[in-house]
Each structure stands twice: as C-alpha cells, then as structure tokens.
C-alpha positions in Angstrom: -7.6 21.7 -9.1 -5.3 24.4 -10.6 -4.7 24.8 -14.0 -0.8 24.5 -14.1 1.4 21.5 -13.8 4.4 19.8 -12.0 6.8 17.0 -12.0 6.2 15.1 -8.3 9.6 15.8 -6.1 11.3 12.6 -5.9 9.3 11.1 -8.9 13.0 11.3 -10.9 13.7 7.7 -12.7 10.0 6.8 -13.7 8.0 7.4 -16.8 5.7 10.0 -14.8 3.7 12.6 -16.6 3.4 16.0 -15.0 0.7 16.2 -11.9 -2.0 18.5 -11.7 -2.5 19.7 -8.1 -5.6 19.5 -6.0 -6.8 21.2 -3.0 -7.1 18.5 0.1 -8.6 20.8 2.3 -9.7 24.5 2.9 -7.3 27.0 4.7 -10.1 29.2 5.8 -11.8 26.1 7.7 -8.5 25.3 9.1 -8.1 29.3 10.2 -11.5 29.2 12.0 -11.2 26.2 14.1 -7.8 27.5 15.2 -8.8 31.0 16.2 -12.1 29.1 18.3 -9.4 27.0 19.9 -9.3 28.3 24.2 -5.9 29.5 25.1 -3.1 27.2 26.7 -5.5 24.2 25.7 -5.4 21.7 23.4 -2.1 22.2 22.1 -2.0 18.7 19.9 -4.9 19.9 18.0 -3.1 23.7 18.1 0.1 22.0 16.4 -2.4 20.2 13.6 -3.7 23.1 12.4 -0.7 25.1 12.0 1.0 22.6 10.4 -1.9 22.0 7.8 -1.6 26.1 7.0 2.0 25.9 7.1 1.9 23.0 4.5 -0.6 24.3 2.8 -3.8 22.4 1.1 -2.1 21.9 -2.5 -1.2 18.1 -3.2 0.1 16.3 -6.6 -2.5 14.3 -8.2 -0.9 11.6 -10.7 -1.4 9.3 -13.1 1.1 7.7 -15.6 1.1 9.5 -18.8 0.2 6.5 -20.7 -1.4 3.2 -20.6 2.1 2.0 -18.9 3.9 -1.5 -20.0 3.1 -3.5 -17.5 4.5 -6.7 -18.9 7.3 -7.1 -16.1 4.3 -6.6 -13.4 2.1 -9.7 -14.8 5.7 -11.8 -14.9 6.4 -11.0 -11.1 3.0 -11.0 -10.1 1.3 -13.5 -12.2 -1.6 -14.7 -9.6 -2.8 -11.2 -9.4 -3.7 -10.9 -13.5 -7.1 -10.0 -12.6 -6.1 -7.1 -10.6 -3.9 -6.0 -13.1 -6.2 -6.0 -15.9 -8.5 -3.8 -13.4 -5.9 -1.8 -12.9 -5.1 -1.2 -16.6 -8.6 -0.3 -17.8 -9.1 2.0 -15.6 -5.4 3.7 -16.5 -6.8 3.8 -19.7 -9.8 5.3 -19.0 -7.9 8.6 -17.3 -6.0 9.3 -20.6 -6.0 11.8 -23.1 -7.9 14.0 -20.7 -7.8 15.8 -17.1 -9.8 13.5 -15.0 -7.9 12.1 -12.5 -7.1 8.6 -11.8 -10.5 6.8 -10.6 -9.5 3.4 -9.3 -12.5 1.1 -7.5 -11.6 0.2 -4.4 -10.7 -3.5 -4.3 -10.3 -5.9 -2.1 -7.6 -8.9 -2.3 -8.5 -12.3 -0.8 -6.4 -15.1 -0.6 -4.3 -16.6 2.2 -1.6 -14.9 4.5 2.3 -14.3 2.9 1.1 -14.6 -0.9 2.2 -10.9 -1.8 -0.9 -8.7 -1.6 0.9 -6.1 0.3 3.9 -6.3 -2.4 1.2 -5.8 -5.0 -0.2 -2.5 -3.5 3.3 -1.3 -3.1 4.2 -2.1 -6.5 0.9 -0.5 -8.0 1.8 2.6 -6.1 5.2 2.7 -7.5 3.4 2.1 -11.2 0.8 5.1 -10.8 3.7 6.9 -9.2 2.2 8.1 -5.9 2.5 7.3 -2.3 1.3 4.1 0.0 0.1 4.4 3.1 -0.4 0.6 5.1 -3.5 0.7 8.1 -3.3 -2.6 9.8 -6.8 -3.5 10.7 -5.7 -6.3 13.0 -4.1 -3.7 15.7 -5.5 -3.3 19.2 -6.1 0.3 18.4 -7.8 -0.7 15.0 -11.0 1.7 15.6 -9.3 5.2 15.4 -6.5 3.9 12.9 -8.7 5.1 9.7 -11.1 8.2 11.3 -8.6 9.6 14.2 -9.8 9.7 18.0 -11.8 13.1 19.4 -9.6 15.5 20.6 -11.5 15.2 23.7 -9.5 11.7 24.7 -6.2 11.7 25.8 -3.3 10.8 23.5 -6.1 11.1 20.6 -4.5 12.1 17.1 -5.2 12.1 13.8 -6.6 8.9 11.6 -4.5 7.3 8.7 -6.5 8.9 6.1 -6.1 12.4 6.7 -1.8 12.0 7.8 -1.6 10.7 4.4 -3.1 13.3 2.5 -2.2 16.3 5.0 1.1 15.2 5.9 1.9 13.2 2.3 2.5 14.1 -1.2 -0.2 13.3 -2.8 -3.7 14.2 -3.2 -4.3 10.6 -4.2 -2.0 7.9 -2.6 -3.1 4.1 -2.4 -3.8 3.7 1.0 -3.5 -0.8 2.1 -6.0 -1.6 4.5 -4.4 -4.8 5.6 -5.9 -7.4 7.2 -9.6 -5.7 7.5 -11.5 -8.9 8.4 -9.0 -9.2 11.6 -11.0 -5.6 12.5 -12.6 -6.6 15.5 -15.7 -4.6 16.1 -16.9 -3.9 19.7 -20.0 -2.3 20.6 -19.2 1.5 20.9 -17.1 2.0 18.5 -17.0 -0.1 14.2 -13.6 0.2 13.4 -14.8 -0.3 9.6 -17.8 2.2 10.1 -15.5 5.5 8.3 -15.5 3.3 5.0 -18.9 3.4 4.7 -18.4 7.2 3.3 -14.8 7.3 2.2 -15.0 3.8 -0.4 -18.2 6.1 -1.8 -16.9 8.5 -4.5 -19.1 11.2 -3.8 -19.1 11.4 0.0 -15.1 11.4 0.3 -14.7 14.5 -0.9 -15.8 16.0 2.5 -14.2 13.3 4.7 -14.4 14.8 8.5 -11.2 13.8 10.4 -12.7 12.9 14.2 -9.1 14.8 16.2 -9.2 17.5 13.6 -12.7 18.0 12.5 -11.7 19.5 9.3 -13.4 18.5 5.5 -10.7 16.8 3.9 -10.6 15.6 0.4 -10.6 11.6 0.1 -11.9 11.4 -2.9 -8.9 10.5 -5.0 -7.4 7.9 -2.7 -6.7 4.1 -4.6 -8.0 1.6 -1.6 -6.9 -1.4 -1.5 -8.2 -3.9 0.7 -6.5 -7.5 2.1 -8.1 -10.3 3.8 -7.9 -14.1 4.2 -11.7 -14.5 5.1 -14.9 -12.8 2.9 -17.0 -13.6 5.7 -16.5 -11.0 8.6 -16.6 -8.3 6.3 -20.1 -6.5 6.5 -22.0 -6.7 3.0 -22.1 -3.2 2.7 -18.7 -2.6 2.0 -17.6 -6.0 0.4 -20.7 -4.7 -2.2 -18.2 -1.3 -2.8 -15.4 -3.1 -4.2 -14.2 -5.2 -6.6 -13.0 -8.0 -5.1 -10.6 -10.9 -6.1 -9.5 -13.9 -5.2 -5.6 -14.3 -5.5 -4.6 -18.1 -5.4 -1.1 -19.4 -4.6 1.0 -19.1 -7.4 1.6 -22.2 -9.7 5.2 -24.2 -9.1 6.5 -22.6 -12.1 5.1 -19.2 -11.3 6.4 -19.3 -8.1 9.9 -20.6 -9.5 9.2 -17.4 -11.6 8.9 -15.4 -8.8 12.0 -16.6 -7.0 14.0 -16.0 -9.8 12.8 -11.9 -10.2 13.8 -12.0 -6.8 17.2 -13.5 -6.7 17.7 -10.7 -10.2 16.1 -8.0 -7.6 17.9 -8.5 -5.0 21.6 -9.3 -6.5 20.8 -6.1 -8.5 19.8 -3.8 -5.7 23.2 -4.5 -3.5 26.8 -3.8 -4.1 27.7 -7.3 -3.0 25.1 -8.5 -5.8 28.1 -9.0 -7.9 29.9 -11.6 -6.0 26.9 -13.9 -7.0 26.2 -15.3 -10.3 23.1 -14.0 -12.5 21.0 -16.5 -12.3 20.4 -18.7 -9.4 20.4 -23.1 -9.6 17.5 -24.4 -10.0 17.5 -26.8 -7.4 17.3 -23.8 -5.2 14.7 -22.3 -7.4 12.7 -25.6 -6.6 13.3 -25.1 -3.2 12.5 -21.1 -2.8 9.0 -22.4 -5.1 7.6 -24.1 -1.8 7.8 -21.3 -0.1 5.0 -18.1 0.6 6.3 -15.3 -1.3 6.7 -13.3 1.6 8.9 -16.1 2.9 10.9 -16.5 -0.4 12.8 -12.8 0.6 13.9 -13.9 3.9 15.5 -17.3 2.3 17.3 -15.9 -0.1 18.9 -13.2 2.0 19.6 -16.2 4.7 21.2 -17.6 1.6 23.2 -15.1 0.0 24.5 -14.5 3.7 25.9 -18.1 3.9 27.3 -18.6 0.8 29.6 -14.8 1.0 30.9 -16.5 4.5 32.0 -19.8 2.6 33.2 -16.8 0.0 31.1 -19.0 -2.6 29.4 -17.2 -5.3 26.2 -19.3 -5.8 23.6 -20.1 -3.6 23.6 -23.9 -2.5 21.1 -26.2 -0.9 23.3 -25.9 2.2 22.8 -22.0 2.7 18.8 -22.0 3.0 17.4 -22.5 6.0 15.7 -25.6 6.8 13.3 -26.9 9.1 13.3 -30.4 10.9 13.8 -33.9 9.5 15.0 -34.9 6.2 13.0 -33.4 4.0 14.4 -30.7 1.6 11.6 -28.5 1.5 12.6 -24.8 3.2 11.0 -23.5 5.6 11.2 -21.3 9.0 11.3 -22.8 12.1 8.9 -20.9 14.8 
C-alpha cells in the first residue's frame, strides 16, 4: 500500500477521509503472461492485459474517517439494525489507525422485495466505495464470480476481478444476489470460488480463470442475499455472519414510505409541484407494500396526480389490483 494519500475522484459531497492506495495486482505478472501470449491469437485475453498495464495496479482503499452518524440509515432501514450495528463496530475498529476496512462477509436472509439490495447499495455509498451486483440466479451463474478459461469461446473475465481491475476501488462491496438460486451442476459449483475469496488470507492471491493473474480480493465487503438458508453449502454459510431481516413493522414501513416520498420529491425538479409530506391514507396504503414495490407506486402516483395537475398524491393515483379492496398492489 503506498504511503501517500488521495481524495477518491467523484467522492465530492460525502464526509470521506483521504484513501490510501493498494496494489490489486502485479504489472510484472501481467507483462509475462502477455509476452507468452502466441501471435494473432487470443486477442480477448491480449486486450485484458494491456488494459490492466494501461490502468495500472493502484486502487483507492476507503473507509469513512470516523465512526459515521448513521442515525438516518437505522430510520430508513430499520429491519436491518443488526446489520447496521455489524457494520458500525467494525467501522470503529479501522479508526485511528492504517488498517483498512475489514468487514465479515455477511449474508442477508429474508424474503424477496424487502430491500437487501438497497441496503448494500446504501452501505457502499456510507463507506464511500463502489458496488458491484452478481446475480447468482442467472443461466450463466458458474463463471459470473471466477471468469470462464480463455480456452472457451466468448469466455471473459469473472465479477470479481472487473470490479477491482476495471473499478475504483481496491475494496468495493461486491452483492451476491440471490446465491441460494445458484444452481450447481456437476462439472462446474458456481459457489466453489467463495470457498477462497470469503477467507481473508487466501483472497489476497485470487486467480481470475480468463486471465490467470493473482489479483488482490482481500479487501472486498461481500454481501450475500437469499430467501432460503438451506441450499447454501455449510461451508460458506459458516464464513459469514448471517441475519435474518424480517418485514418491516406497519409503522416502520409507513416510515419507510415516507423517506421515500421526501427522497424522491427531493431528487426531481418536478418534486416541488408536490407537497412535503405525503397523506397518510396513502402512507397506509404504500405500508402494505414490499419495499421494492413501494418505489414503483409512488412514481405511478406522482405521475397521476401531475396529469390531474394536483399536488398531492391521492388514493386514486396508486395502482390497484382487482376487487374492492384498497390495499395496492401490481397486477402480473
């Protein structure tokens, strides 16, 4: 890691402290397996390793320069406290010294739409680095993480090593969605490159199947989403911390709604044809909802109400689903 320090490009607007930067892999590695490479062959793998010399190896490695308030966090995410707290000791652990940020990978349970994705990317925007999302449940699930030999045609690069050779950061959070829809088959475990990179010690040297280069994964913050314990293999359920988020409370999820309606008014130029704060039969309403869902609604609401040229959100401009029931939902 070198001894000097920067402010992250594009980190502007954010209590960040100044990044040390870390080596994600070695240039002369990179050289040699270039300069073995046949002539007028493999020119995907040619183009990977000229771009990693042209980028270079040197990547920002963050952490917030205090123990940050996280007070508005817990009130938009308040069925991921747990988390949080995790997420807070180990903040305070890195401070007032030059380790970096050591995170345990953990893994988020709980049922589909409830916001663990939102919480990654909001964790990622607290520590000030990256996020990267694999989505375990696609077809081609078994080279998303380790990359496909160069040998195979159309093979490139895994997930892990295009966010740290072609990111920022030296230590992005990198989402594993989904990872108990990874179906295994029998060549190939689609989960078998965690085995080494959720272990501290052995991601340092991370080997990259297309490019077969060391790279540095020791740094990355994992975080892991699934709906079902079961189908994950003990081995790497017993590397994490794992917690079960539960469906937010009514009022928590009225809570929710509301940040939302604040966000989202606040985020757009039209925001200021609504009122502040949104009614609270509506509120009611949006708090039977996923939080995933609660986005779409209120966008499918704001959008109704500005053609009426109202200023508030009604009953009326949600969408509904059948019979007479006032509960919002999506029709499929």
């Amino acid at each position: 890691m070198s001894s000097h320090s920067l402010v992250p490009h594009g980190a502007s607007g954010f209590q960040l402290p100044v990044a040390n930067l870390r080596n994600v892999f070695r240039p002369h590695e990179v050289e040699r397996k270039l300069a073995k490479l046949p002539q007028r062959e493999h020119e995907s793998l040619r183009t990977t390793y000229e771009r990693m010399l042209e980028r270079g190896p040197e990547r920002f490695q963050v952490k917030p320069s205090g123990v940050p308030d996280m007070a508005a966090l817990y009130e938009q995410l308040p069925n991921f406290t747990d988390a949080l707290d995790d997420v807070k000791r180990h903040v305070a652990l890195s401070q007032d010294c030059r380790d970096g940020l050591e995170v345990t990978p953990m893994l988020l349970l709980g049922p589909p739409g409830i916001g663990k994705t939102h919480f990654a990317r909001k964790l990622a925007e607290l520590l000030g680095t990256g996020m990267n999302l694999v989505p375990m449940s696609s077809m081609t699930a078994g080279w998303l993480l380790s990359g496909a030999s160069s040998q195979w045609k159309g093979a490139k690069p895994g997930k892990v090593f295009e966010a740290l050779v072609d990111g920022q950061y030296a230590n992005p959070v990198l989402v594993v969605d989904e990872i108990d829809k990874a179906a295994a088959d029998a060549q190939y475990d689609p989960l078998g490159s965690l085995y080494s990179l959720l272990e501290h010690d052995t991601a340092g040297a991370f080997m990259d199947e297309f490019a077969e280069v060391a790279i540095d994964a020791s740094q990355v913050i994992w975080i892991m989403t699934a709906n079902d314990e079961r189908c994950i293999p003990e081995p790497i359920l017993n590397r994490m911390n794992v917690f079960q988020i539960e469906a937010p409370t009514h009022e928590a999820a009225r809570l929710i709604a509301r940040n939302l309606y604040t966000s989202i008014r606040g985020d757009h130029g039209w925001g200021q044809h609504f009122e502040p704060e949104p009614r609270d039969d509506v509120l009611d309403a949006l708090a039977e909802l996923a939080p995933r869902d609660m986005r779409r609604a209120l966008m499918t609401g704001f959008g109704n109400a500005r053609l009426d040229a109202r200023g508030e959100i009604g009953m009326q401009d949600l969408p509904k689903c059948g019979g007479s029931r006032t509960k919002v939902g999506f029709l499929q």
